[in-house]
Every structure is written in C-alpha cells, then in structure tokens.
C-alpha positions in Angstrom: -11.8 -59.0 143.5 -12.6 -60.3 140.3 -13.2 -64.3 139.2 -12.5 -65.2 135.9 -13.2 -69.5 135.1 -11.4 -71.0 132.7 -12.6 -74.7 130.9 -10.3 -76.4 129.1 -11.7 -78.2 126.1 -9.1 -79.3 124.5 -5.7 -81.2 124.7 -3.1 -78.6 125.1 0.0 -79.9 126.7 1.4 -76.6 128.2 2.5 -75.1 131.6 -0.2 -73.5 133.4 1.5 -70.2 133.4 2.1 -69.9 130.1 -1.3 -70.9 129.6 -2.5 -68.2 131.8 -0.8 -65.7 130.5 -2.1 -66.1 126.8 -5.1 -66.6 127.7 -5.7 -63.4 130.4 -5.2 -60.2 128.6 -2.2 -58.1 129.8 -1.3 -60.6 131.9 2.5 -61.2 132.2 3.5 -65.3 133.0 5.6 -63.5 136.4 2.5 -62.4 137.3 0.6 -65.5 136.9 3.9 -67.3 139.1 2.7 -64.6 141.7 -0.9 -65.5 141.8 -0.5 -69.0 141.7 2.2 -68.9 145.0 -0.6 -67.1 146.7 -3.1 -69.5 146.2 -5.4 -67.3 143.8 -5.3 -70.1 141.2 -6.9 -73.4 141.9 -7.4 -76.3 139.0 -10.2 -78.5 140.0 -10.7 -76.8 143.0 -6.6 -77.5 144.2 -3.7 -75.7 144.1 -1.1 -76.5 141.6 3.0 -75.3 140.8 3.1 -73.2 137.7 4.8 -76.0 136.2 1.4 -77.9 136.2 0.4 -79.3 132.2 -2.8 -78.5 131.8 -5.4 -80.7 130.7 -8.5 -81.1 128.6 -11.4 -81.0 130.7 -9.4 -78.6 133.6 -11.5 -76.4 135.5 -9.0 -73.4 136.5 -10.2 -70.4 138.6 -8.4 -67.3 138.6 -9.0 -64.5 141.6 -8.1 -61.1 140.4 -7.0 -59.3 143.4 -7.7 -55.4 142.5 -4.8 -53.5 141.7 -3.3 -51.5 144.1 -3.6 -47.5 143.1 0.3 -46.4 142.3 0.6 -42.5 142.8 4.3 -41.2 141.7 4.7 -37.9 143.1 7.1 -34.9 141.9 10.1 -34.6 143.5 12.4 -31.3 143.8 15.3 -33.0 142.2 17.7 -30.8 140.1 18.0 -32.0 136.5 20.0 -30.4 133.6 17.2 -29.1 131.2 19.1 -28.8 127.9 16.4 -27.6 125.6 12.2 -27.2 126.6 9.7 -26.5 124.1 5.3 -27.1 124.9 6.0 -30.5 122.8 9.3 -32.1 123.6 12.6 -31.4 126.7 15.8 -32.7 126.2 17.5 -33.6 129.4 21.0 -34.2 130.2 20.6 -36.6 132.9 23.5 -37.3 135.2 25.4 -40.9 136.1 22.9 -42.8 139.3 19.7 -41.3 138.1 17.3 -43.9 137.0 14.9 -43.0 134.3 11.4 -44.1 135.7 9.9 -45.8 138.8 10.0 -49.3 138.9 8.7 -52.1 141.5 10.5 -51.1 144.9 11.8 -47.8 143.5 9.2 -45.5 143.4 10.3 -41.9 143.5 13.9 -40.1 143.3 13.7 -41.1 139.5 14.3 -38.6 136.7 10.3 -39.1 136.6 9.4 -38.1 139.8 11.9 -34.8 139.0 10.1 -34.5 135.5 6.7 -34.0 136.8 7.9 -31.4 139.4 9.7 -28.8 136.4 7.1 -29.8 133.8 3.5 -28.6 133.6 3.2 -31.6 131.0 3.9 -35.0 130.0 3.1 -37.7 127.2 0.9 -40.6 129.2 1.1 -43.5 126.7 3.4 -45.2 128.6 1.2 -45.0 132.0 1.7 -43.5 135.3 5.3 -45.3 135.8 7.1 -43.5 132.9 4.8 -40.4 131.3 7.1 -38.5 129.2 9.6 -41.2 128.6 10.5 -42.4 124.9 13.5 -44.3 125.2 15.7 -45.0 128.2 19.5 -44.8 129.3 20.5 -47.1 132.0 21.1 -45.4 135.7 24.5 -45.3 135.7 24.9 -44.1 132.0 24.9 -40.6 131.6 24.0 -37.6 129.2 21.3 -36.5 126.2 17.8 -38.1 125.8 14.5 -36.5 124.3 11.3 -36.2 126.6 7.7 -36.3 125.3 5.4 -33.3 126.8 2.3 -35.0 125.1 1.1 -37.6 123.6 1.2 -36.2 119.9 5.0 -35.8 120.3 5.1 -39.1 121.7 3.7 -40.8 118.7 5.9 -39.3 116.2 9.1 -39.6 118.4 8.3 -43.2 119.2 8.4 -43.7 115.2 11.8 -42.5 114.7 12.8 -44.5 116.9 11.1 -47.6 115.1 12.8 -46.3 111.8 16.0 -44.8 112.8 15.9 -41.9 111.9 17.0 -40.6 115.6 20.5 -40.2 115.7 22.1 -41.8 118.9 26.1 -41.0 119.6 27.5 -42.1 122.6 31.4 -41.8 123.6 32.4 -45.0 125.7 35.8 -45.8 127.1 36.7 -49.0 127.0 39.4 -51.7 127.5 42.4 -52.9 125.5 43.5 -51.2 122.0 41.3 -51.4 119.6 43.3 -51.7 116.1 40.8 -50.7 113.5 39.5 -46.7 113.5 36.0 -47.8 113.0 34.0 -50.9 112.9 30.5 -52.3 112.9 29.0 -54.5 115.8 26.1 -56.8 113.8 24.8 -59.2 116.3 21.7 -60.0 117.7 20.8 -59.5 121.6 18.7 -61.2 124.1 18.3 -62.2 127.8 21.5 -64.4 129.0 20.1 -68.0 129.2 21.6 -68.3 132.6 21.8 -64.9 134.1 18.3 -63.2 133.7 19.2 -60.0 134.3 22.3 -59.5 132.0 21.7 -59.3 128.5 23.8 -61.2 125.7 24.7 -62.0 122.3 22.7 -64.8 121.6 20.5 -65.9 118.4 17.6 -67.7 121.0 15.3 -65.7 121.5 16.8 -61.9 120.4 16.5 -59.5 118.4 18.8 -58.0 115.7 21.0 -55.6 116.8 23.8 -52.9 115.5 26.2 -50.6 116.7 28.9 -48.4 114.5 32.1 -47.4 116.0 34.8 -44.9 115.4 37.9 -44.5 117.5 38.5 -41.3 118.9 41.7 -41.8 120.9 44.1 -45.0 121.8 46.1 -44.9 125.6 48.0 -48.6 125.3 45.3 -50.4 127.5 42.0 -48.2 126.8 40.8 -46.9 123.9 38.1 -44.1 123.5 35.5 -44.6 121.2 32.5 -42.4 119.6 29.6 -45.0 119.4 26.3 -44.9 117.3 22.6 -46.8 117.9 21.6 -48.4 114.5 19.1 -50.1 117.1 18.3 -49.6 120.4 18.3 -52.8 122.8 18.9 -53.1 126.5 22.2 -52.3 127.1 23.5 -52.5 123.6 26.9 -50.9 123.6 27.7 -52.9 126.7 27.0 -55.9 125.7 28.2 -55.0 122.0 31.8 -54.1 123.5 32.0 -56.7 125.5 31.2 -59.3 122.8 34.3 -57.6 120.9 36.6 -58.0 124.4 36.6 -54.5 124.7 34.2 -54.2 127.3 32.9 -50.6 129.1 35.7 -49.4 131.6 33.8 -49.5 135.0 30.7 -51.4 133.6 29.8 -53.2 137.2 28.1 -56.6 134.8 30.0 -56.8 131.6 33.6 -56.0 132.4 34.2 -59.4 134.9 34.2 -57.2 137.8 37.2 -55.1 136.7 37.2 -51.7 138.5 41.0 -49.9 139.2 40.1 -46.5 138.8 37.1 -46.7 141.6 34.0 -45.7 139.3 30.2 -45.8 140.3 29.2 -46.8 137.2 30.1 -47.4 133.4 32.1 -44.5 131.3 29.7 -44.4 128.7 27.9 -41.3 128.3 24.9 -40.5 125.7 26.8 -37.3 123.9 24.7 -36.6 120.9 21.2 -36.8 119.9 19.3 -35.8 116.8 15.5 -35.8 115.6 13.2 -34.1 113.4 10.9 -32.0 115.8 7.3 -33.5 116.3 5.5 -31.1 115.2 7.3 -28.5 112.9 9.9 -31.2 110.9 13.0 -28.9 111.7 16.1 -31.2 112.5 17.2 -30.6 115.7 20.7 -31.7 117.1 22.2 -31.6 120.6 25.6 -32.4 121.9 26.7 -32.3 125.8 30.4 -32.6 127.2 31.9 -35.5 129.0 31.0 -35.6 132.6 33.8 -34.0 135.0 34.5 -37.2 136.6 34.9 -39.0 132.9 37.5 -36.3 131.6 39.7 -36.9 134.8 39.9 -40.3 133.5 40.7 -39.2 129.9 43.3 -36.8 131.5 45.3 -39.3 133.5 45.0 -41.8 130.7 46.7 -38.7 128.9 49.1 -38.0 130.9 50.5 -41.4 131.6 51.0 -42.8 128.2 53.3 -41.4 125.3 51.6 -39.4 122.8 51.5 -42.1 120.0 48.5 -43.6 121.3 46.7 -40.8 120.7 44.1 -41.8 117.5 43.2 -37.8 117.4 47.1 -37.1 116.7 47.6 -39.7 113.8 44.2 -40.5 112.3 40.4 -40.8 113.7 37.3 -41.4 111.2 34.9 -38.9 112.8 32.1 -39.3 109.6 31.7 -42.2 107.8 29.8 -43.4 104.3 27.1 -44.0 106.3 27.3 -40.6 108.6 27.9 -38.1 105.2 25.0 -39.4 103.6 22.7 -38.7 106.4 24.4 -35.2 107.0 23.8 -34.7 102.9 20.0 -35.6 103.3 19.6 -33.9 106.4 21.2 -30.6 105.1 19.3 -30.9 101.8 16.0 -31.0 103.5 16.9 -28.3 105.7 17.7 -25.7 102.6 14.3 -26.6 100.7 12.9 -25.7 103.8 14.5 -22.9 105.1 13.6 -21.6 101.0 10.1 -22.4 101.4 11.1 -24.6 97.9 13.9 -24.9 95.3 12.9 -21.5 93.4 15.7 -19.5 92.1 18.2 -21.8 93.4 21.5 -22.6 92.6 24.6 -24.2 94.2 28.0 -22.9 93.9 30.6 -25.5 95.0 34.2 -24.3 96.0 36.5 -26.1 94.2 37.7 -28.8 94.8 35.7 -30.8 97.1 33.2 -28.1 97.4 32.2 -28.9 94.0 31.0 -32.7 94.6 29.5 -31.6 97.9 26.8 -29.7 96.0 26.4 -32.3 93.7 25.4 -34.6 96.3 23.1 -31.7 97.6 21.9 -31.3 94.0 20.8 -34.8 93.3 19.3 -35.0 97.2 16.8 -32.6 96.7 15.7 -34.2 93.2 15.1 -36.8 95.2 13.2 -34.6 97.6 11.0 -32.2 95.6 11.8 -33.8 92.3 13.5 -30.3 91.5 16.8 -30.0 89.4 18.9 -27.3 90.9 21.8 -26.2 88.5 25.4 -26.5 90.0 28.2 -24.6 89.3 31.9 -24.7 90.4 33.9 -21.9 91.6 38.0 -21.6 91.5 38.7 -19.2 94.2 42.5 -19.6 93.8 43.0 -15.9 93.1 41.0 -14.3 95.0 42.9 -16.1 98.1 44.1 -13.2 100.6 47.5 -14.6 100.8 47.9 -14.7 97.0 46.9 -10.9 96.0 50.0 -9.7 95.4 50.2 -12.2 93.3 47.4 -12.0 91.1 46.0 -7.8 91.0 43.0 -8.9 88.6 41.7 -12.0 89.6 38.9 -13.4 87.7 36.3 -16.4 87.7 37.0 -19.3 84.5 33.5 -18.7 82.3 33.7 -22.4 81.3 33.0 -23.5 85.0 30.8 -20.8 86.2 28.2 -20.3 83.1 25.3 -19.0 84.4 23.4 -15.6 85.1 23.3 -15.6 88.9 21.7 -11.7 88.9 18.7 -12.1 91.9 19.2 -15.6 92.6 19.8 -17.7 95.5 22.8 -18.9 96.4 24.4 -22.0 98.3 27.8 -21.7 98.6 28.7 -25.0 99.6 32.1 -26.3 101.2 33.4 -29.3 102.9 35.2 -27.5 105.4 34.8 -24.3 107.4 37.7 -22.6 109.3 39.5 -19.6 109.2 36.8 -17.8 107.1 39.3 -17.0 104.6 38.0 -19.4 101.8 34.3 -18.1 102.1 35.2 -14.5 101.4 37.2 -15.0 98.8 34.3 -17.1 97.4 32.4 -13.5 98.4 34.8 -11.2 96.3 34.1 -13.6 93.4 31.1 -14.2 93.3 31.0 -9.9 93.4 32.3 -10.4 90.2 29.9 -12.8 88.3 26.8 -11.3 89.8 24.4 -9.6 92.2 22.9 -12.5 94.0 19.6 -11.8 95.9 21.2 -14.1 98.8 23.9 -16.0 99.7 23.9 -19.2 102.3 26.5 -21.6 103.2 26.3 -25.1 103.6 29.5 -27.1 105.1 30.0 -30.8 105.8 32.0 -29.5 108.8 32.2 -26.9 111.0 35.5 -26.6 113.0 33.6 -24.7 115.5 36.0 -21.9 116.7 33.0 -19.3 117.6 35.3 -16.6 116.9 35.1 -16.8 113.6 32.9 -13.8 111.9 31.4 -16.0 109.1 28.6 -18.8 110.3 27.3 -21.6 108.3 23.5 -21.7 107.5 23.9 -25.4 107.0 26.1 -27.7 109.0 26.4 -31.5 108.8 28.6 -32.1 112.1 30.5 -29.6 114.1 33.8 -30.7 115.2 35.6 -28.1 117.8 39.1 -28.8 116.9 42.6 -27.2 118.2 44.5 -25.3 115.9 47.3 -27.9 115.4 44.9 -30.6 114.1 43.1 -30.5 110.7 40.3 -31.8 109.1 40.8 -34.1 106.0 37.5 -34.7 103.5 37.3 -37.3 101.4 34.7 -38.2 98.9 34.6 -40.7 96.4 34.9 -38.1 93.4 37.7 -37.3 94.3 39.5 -39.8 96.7 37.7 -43.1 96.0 36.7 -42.7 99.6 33.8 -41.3 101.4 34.8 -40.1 104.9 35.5 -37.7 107.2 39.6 -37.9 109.4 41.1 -35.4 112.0 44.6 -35.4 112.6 47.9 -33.6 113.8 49.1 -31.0 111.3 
C-alpha cells in the first residue's frame, strides 16, 4: 500500500475531495469519496466527510490500497462480423449487448466476445475496452468500427475528433413530426438531478448536434434517418426527446411509455463511414433494421392509411450538407483510383449531370490544385425509346468541344437506374471519340443489383421500388440543393 502526505500551505477553501482529486494524479473525486468512507484518508491524524474545507496548515494522509489485477477473459459469444481487415472490424452488434466491461459487469460484453474472434486489438483505452473507439449504448443496435491496433486507433480516434466519420442512425419515434428534416443544436450534459440521465442543459455540457430527415409518418410515430454531427452520451435520445418526440421504447427518456412491449430503444446505428487507417480509401457500411424493429414498422404500416407515409409523398434523403460531403468524398476517390488528374476529363449528362461534374471539377482543384476540363453531353437522341425517331443522332459541337481520343473519362450523373441513360451516353460518346476509359460517377445509386451497368463512384445508394422515384435538385438548376424520393 502506498502513503502519499499532503501539507497544505496555503488558504484554499475547497472540499477535500475535490482537493484530492487535483491534486493525485488519475485520481477521480468518486474515488477519493471511496477512500475517504473507508478511513484511508485522515487530516491531522482524524477522519473527515469529503465535504471537509481544507485548510492551510492541514496535514492529510492518503493510503493507496494497491489495485486489484482485472483480467477480462474471451468469451464464445456470437457477434455479427460485418467487415475484418489486420487494422480495423466493423461489427454489427445486436440490441442487450453492452460494448465493454464495466464495474460489476465484467464479461458477456461485445469485449469479452472481441477478444475471443480476434487475434488483435488496439490497447489505448486499457484492459476494460481494447479495440473500442466509440460506443453505442446496450440496448441500441447495429454498425460501429473496431480498432485491431493502436495505429488504427489513433487515426480513427481523430475522425472522430473532426467529424469526418459519418454516423446514420434510423430511430422511431413518437408523435408526427411536420418538417422532412431539421437540425437538433443544443448542448448536453449530466441532468442536475438525475445523475445517470443525460440532458439538455448549458451547466456544465458540451455542444452538441444532430440532423434529421424524415423517412416515413404513421399518425402517432414517425420514422426518422438520424446523423452524429457530435457524438455525446446518448445524443439522439436526449436530442428527440428535447424536441417531444422522444425514442419509441427508450426505458429513460420516453416517461416510461412502452405499448408495444420492447427491451430497449428502436434506434439502430444503420450506417457508418471512414477513411481506412492506413490506406485513406473511404469505406462505407450499411446494415438492415433488426427483425424485431421492421415488425414494428410493419404493424405501424398496416394500421394507418397510406397518407402518412413520408416515402409516398416526399422524404429529403440528402441534404446541402450530405451532397457536399458525397461530392468531396467522390472527388477524392477518382484522383485516387487515377493515381492523379492526368488525362482527365468529365462528361456531364445533361441536365443535372452537367452541374454534378462541375462540382466534381472545382473539388478536385481544390484537392490537387488540378483543372479538369468539363464538358456536357445531350443524349436526347441516342435515347432507346426515341430511335425511330431520330436514325442519325449526333452530339451538338458547341457543348462537347474537345478531342477525347485516349483520354479518361467520367461520365457523371445524378441518378442511376434502368441503365438506359448511360448507354446511350456510351453510343455517343462512340461518336466523338475513342476514350482510353470510361468510369461513372452518380450522386445516387437506386441499387436494383440487376442492373448490367455499375457505378465506379457512388455518393449514397438508395434501394428503391419501382413505383417511387428519385428527384435531384441542385442549386444550378433548382435553386435547391437536395436529394427527395417519392411515389411516381
């Protein structure tokens, strides 16, 4: 047991525990509450309450019992392994599995199961969470990003600091919510009566934000697509519920409110997306709703009338925000995947093709400090459904005025579907040229796999039926940037 002495030579006029633990290293004030109930901590040779002012000319004593050796073992506990490289795992982790050991909880954690299917993990947050970046509560399901080592650790732990990690949960919660999207700006901290709630409070907090879109409307419920500007202790929760539209099922921030029998909160981490540790590639995952979350969605479905349904009428599924990330995202991605700009050029489908690659353009100036020439292309004409009206299509000079002979090209869209706009874009661009190669980059990909043509370059994929449609606007030429799926 170690002895540490402690003179006081000066008037300071604060609580012994708080004195304590400033003064000890890595001590927390609990733990100094702990040591001073069992009489390790003696002022003047007596005992004191942690409530005790301390004085100039104190003599405290402090007896450092030696810490007790914590051993977390592996555990053959079945986790969902979405994606396992020697640097970084994704994991889909399932509703009631808490992330890490804590005090009285020391093994049937998503740690203790981590340490049994992986020969690694990162160790800068200790024995009691190796591996673990960033946290979802126990009872919230789906994606988050493991650290094998400490490297990966590092740079993880930094995008989180700046960002740059995308974070998309879908939540549903109570009431209707009126507006398709909104933004959440207000700061969180510890409730200043209930210590282990969190709240919106300005004592003691820290700044947080959360972005929402609407993804579907059922009278009393509303489903919702949620993304982490920040990342505090149970933001969205507490974020929701500040708006009175708390988490259906949430067990502390919906007043108790529980008619359709859940274990836990409907919020489930759907989406996450990083640049990889070590190689810089942009790397996005998306999981499904748990089974037990679509039955909900299904009854909710079934018992209202089809109005409510946001999907049907009008849903914001990209934002301002959202398309300028999926722009810089995309235009980092072709620089790389071209070792460089060389031989370059963008060919934008008119109509809003042609502002896409603009934006894609003026991205990678920004990047590489490389102008890459942009031209437009009219495939009217070459349209399958209109070559019986037009034998000898051809593309306008004054739009498409370059030499494209052993260059490479981006075709860009907003939109990918059918495949029938990309190879007409094909036949065309047969007719101005022999490109050495031709990619695509889309905005959005509709996702129907059976499709024979695949983007190269995808801001957001968006699996859609066929009787909805995806609407594109940007500011050239809407006056709006943003991204809506409705019934056709």
């Amino acid at each position: 047991m170690d002895t540490v002495e402690i003179y006081v030579n000066e008037e300071d006029n604060e609580r012994i525990d708080s004195y304590l633990a400033r003064e000890l290293d890595e001590v927390s004030r609990t733990y100094v509450q702990k040591l001073i109930k069992d009489n390790y901590i003696t002022v003047n040779d007596k005992s004191v309450k942690p409530k005790y002012i301390v004085k100039e000319g104190d003599n405290i004593v402090v007896k450092l019992p030696e810490p007790k050796k914590l051993e977390i073992t592996a555990e053959d506990i079945p986790i969902d392994i979405v994606y396992e490289d020697d640097d970084i795992a994704v994991i889909n982790k399932p509703q009631g599995l808490v992330v890490h050991p804590a005090p009285g909880n020391y093994s049937g954690t998503l740690v203790n199961a981590l340490l049994y299917h992986m020969n690694s993990l990162s160790t800068i947050n200790g024995v009691i969470r190796p591996g673990i970046v960033h946290r979802i509560d126990k009872d919230t399901s789906g994606l988050l990003v493991i650290a094998k080592n400490d490297f990966a650790h590092r740079v993880l732990s930094e995008g989180l600091k700046n960002h740059s990690i995308k974070r998309v949960y879908n939540a549903l919660v109570y009431g209707n919510i009126k507006e398709d999207s909104g933004t959440i700006n207000a700061p969180i901290g510890r409730h200043p009566v209930e210590r282990k709630k969190m709240a919106v409070t300005e004592h003691n907090s820290k700044y947080a934000i959360t972005h929402f879109n609407v993804l579907e409307r059922y009278g009393k419920y509303t489903l919702i697509e949620a993304r982490l500007e920040t990342g505090r202790t149970h933001q969205i929760r507490v974020h929701m519920s500040y708006i009175n539209h708390p988490v259906v099922g949430d067990p502390i921030y919906s007043n108790g409110k529980n008619e359709f029998g859940l274990k836990g909160q409907l919020l489930h981490a759907k989406e996450i997306g990083f640049k990889h540790p070590r190689s810089g590639e942009y790397m996005e995952f998306d999981t499904d709703l748990p089974e037990y979350f679509n039955e909900i969605i299904l009854k909710l479905r079934n018992r209202v009338d089809v109005r409510w349904y946001s999907m049907l009428t009008k849903a914001i599924i990209l934002d301002d925000v959202a398309i300028q990330r999926a722009t810089t995202r995309i235009a980092n991605e072709i620089v790389e995947r071209n070792k460089g700009t060389k031989d370059l050029i963008f060919v934008g489908i008119k109509t809003r093709g042609a502002p896409f690659a603009e934006r894609l353009s003026k991205k990678i100036y920004e990047i590489e400090g490389e102008k890459i020439p942009v031209l437009t292309l009219d495939i009217t004409l070459y349209r399958d459904d209109l070559t019986e009206i037009c034998d000898n299509p051809i593309v306008k000079d004054e739009e498409f005025n370059m030499d494209i002979n052993n260059k490479v090209i981006i075709l860009t869209d907003d939109v990918i579907f059918t495949g029938r706009t990309v190879r007409a874009a094909l036949d065309a661009l047969v007719d101005k040229g022999r490109p050495k190669k031709v990619q695509l980059a889309v905005l959005i990909d509709r996702g129907h796999r059976e499709l024979p043509i695949r983007a190269d370059f995808v801001g957001k994929n968006v699996p859609t039926s066929r009787n909805e449609v995806i609407s594109v606007q940007f500011v050239e030429t809407d006056g709006i940037d943003q991204v809506l799926i409705k019934e056709n």
